[in-house]
FISELUM-379128 format. One line per 2 residues: for each residue x, y, z of N, C-alpha, C. Coordinates in steps of 0.2 Angstrom, whole numbers. Each point is the difference from the previous one (the first is absolute). Layout:
% FISELUM-379128
X,Y,Z,X,Y,Z,X,Y,Z | ... $
***
This chain:
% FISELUM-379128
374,459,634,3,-2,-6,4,-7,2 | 1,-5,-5,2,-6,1,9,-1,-2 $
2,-2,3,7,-2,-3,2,0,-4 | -4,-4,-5,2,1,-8,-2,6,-3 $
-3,6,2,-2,6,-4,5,4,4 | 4,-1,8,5,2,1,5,0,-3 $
2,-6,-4,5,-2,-1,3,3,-8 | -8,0,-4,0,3,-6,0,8,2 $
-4,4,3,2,8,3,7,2,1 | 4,-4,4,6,-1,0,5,0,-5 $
-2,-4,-4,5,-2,-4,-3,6,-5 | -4,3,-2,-1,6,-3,4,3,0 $
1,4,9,3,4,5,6,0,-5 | 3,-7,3,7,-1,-3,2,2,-6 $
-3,-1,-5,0,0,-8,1,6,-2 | -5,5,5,0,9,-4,6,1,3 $
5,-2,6,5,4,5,5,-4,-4 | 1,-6,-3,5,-4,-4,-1,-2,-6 $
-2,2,-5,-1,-2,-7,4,-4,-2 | 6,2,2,5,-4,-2,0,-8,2 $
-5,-2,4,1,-5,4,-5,-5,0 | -5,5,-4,-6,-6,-4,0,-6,1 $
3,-3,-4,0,-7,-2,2,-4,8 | 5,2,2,0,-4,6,-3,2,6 $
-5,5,1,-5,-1,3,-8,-3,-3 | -1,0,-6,-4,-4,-4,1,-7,3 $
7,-1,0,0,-8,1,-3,-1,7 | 4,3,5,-2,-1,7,-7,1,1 $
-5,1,-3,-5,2,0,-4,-6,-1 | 1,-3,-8,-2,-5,-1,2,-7,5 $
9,2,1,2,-8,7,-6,-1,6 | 0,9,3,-6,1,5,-8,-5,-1 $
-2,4,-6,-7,-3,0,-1,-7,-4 | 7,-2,-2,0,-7,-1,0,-3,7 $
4,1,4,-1,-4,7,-5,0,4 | -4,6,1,-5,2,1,-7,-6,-2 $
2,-1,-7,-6,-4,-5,2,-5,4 | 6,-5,1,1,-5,3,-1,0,8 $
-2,3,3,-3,0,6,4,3,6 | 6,0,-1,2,5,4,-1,6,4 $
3,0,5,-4,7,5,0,6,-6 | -4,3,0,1,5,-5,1,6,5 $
-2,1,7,5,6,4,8,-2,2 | 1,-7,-2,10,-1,1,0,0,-10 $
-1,-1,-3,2,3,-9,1,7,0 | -6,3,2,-1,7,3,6,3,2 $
2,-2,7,5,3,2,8,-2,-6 | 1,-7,-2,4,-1,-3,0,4,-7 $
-6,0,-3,1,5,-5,2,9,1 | -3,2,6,4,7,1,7,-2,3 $
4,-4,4,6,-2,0,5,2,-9 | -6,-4,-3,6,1,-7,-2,6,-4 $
-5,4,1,2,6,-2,2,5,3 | 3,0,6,3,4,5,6,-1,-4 $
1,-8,-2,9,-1,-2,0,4,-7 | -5,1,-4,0,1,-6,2,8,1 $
-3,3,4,-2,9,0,9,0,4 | 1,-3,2,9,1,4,3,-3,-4 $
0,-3,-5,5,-4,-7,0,7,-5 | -5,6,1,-1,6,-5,4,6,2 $
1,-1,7,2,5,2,9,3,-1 $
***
C-alpha cells in the first residue's frame, strides 16, 4: 500500500472514531495530497498528516 491509500484508510479510521471532526480531517487530507501532488516527500506528509490527526483525536478527548 502507498502513502496516499494510507493516508485516505486513516483518515477513514479517523472519521468513523470522530464524526464530529469530519471536516477538519477532510481538510487535512486534501492539505496532504495536495502536497503530495506538488512533489513533496510523501512519507514526511505521511508522517505530518498522522501528526495532525493525533492532535485532532486529543482535541476530542
Amino acid at each position: 500500500m502507498d502513502y496516499r491509500e494510507e493516508v485516505i484508510q486513516e483518515a477513514r479510521k479517523a472519521i468513523d472514531e470522530h464524526p464530529e471532526h469530519r471536516s477538519r480531517i477532510i481538510d487535512a487530507v486534501d492539505w496532504t495530497l495536495m502536497e503530495m501532488d506538488d512533489g513533496e516527500s510523501e512519507a514526511n506528509e505521511y508522517e505530518l498528516f498522522m501528526g495532525r490527526l493525533d492532535e485532532i483525536r486529543e482535541g476530542s478527548q
